[in-house]
N, C-alpha and C positions, 0 to 999 in steps of 0.2 A: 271348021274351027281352027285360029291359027295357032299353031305349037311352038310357044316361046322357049328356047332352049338356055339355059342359066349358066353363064361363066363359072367354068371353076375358080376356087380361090388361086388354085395356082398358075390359071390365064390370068386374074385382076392384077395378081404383081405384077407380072410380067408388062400385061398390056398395058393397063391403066393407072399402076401406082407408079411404076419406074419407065415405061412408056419409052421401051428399047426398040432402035432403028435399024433396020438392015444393015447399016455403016457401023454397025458397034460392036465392040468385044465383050464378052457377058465372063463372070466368074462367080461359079458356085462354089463356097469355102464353106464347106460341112463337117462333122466330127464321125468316128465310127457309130455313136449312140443316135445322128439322125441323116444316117447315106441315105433310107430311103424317098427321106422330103426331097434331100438334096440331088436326087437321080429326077424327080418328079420333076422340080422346076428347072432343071439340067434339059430336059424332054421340050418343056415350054420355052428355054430361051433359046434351042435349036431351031425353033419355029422362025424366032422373030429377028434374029441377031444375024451378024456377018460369023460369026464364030463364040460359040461355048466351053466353053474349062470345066470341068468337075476336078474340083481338089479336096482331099480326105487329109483330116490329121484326124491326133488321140486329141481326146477331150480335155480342153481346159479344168485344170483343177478350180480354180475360183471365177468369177466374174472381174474380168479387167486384168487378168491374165495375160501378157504375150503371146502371141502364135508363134510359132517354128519363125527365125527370121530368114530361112527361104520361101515361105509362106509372103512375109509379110513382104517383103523384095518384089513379087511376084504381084502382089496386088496392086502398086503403085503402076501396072502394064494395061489394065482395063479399065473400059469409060462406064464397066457396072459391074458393082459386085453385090454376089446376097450372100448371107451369112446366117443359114439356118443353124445354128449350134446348142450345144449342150445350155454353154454359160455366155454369157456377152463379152464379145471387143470391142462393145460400143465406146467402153473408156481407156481404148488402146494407144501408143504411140505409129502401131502398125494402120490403125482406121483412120488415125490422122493425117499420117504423112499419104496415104491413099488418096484421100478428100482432097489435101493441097496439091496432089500430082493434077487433079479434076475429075477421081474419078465420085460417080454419084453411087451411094452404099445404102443397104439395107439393114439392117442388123437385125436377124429373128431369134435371140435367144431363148430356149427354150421351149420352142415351139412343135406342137401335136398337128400330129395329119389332122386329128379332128377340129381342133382350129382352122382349117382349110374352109372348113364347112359350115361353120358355127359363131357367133358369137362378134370380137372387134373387126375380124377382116372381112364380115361381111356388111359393115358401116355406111351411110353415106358420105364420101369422104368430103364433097364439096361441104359439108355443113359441120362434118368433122374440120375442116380446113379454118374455115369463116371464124368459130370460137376461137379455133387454137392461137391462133392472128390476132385477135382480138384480147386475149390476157398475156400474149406473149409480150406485145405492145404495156400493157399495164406493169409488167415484171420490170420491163426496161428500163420505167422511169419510178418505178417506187426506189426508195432510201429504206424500208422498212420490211419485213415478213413478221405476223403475230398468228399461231397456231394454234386453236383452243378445241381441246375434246375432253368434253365432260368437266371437271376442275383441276385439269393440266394445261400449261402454257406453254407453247416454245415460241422463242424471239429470236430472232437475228436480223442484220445488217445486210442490206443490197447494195449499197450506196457505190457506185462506179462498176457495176456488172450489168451485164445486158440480158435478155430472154432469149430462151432459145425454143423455135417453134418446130413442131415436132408432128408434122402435119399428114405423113402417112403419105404424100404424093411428090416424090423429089425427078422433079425432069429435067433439070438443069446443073451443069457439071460441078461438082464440089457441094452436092446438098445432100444432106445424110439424114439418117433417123432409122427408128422403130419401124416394125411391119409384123401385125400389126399395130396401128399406131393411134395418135391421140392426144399430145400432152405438152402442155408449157412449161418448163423449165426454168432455172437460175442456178447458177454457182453461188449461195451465200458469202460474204466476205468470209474466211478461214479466221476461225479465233472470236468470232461477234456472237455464236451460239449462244443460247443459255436458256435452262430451265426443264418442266418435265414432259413425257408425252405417252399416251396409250399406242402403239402400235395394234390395231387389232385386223386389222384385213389378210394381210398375209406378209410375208418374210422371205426372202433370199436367204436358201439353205436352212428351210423352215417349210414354207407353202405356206396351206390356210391354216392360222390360228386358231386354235380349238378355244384357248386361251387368250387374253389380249399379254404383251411383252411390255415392261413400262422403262423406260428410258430416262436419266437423266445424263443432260448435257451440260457442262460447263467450261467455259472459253472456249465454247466451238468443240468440244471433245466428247466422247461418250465416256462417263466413268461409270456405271450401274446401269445394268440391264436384271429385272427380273422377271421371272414367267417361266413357263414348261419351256425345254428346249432352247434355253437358255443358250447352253454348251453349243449349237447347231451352229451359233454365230459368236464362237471364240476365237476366232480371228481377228475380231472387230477388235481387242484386246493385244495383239502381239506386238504391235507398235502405236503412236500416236497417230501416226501420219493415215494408218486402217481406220481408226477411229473418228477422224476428224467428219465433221456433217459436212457433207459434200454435195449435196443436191436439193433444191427443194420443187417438188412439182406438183403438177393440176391435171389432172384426167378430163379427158375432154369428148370422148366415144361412147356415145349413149346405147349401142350394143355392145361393150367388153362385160362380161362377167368376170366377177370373182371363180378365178380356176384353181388357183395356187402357183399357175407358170406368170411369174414378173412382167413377164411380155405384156401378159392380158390384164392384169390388176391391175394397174399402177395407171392404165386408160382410161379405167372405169369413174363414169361423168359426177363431178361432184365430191371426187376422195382427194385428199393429197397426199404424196407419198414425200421421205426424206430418206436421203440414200447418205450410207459414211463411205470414205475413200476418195477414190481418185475422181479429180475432175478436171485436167488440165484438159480435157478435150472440149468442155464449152463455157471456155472463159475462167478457171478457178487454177490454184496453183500447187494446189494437192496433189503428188502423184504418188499412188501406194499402190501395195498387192492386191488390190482387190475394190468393189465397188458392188457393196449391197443394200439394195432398196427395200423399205419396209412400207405397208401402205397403211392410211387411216380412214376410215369410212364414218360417212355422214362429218366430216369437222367442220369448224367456223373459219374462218381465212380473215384477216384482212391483210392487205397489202397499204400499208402507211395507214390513213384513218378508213380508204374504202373495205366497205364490206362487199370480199367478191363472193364468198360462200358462210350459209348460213346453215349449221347443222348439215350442210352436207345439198346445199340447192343456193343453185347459182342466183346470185343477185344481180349481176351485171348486164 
């Protein structure tokens, strides 16, 4: 009988999603709350690389936080970095100017060893890839976003932003994303928002909602949020620029579960999630303290008159 042996998830980054060459410099940028992921694929890029870094800071207090900027100095030096951390730098000045240096990024916020084993990153990414390409493409040329759950609406403006596809397999210098991954994105135009919405999947600086969170947006702002745990996401409140809707996305990984870590929600095939804050990193001109995603499950979508989701099942 032949005995097929099963990649760890933390060979598939390595080998298969970021697909590191003998010729390359690798850097693991980890916080003290996840050295031991970050010692793990620290292990696997000494395999496959010309040379590995392990770098430790304290943990970001928000998502889209700054890193230390000898941190961030440092990563503009290698052609790969992962970023197993607490909170994301996915919406960094430090991730961007990296990516424009060339180098190719991972960004794992929030991520459990058991995620390693379970759930989006053990996905098929080629078909994870084929969707995401596929509405990232549809985001690109809609003028419109309309979001319906249950008898709430949210609307806004795309009209001169482009998609950002977010496909979990970056081999080529200056392509960045999630790990694990899954998801089409857009910067909505800042200020075109309006209307209401359930947040019920799960929340950044929340998890999973016991409760669903109900949202009203107006000129692109968040003014009222009610729900348990409200206060978890008072930040969203300390300035406009925190507040402002900043993302709108498609999940696109028919293995992410509902976890409560952002990483893996926000993947999950057939939700869409809306994030406030900053989004200068793909294409929007919002830059604030912070960037947090809330997710909705089963919505309607359409993007201009297409219907891409219907309750929650892809039409496209």
């Amino acid at each position: 009988m032949e005995i097929v042996c099963k990649k760890s998830g933390y060979r598939v980054v390595i080998e298969d999603c970021l697909e590191v060459k003998k010729d390359e410099t690798v850097l693991i940028l980890t916080d003290d709350n996840k050295t031991s992921i970050g010692k793990s694929l620290y292990e696997e890029a000494k395999i496959f690389a010309k040379e590995a870094v392990l770098m430790v800071m304290e943990p970001r207090k928000v998502s889209g936080e700054e890193p230390p900027e000898a941190v961030a100095e440092a990563m503009k030096a290698f052609d790969v970095i992962l970023c197993p951390t607490s909170t994301s730098i996915t919406h960094t000045n430090a991730k961007m100017n990296a990516v424009d240096a060339g180098a190719r990024l991972a960004s794992m916020p929030g991520i459990t060893e058991e995620m390693f084993h379970e759930g989006a990153i053990t996905a098929d990414y080629k078909k994870v890839e084929e969707l995401t390409l596929r509405l990232t493409e549809i985001l690109s040329h809609a003028k419109t976003a309309k979001v319906i759950k249950g008898s709430y609406s949210l609307e806004m403006s795309l009209a001169g932003r482009k998609g950002i596809a977010s496909t979990g397999i970056y081999k080529n210098p200056g392509e960045s994303g999630n790990l694990p991954s899954g998801e089409a994105y857009i910067a909505p135009v800042e200020g075109s928002a309006h209307g209401e919405m359930l947040v019920d999947g799960s929340m950044v600086g929340v998890g999973i909602l016991e409760i669903p969170l109900y949202m009203k947006i107006v000129d692109g702002r968040l003014v009222e949020v009610r729900g348990k745990d409200r206060e978890k996401i008072e930040v969203l409140f300390d300035n406009e620029r925190n507040g402002t809707l900043g993302e709108l996305g498609i999940g696109t990984n028919h293995a992410a579960r509902l976890t409560g870590v952002i990483l893996e929600d926000e993947k999950i095939y057939g939700t869409v999630h809306i994030a406030f804050g900053t989004n200068t990193s793909f294409g929007g001109v919002n830059k604030a303290d912070c960037h947090l995603d809330g997710v909705i499950i089963n919505p309607t979508l359409y993007l201009d008159d297409l219907l891409v989701l219907k309750d929650g099942k892809m039409m496209i």
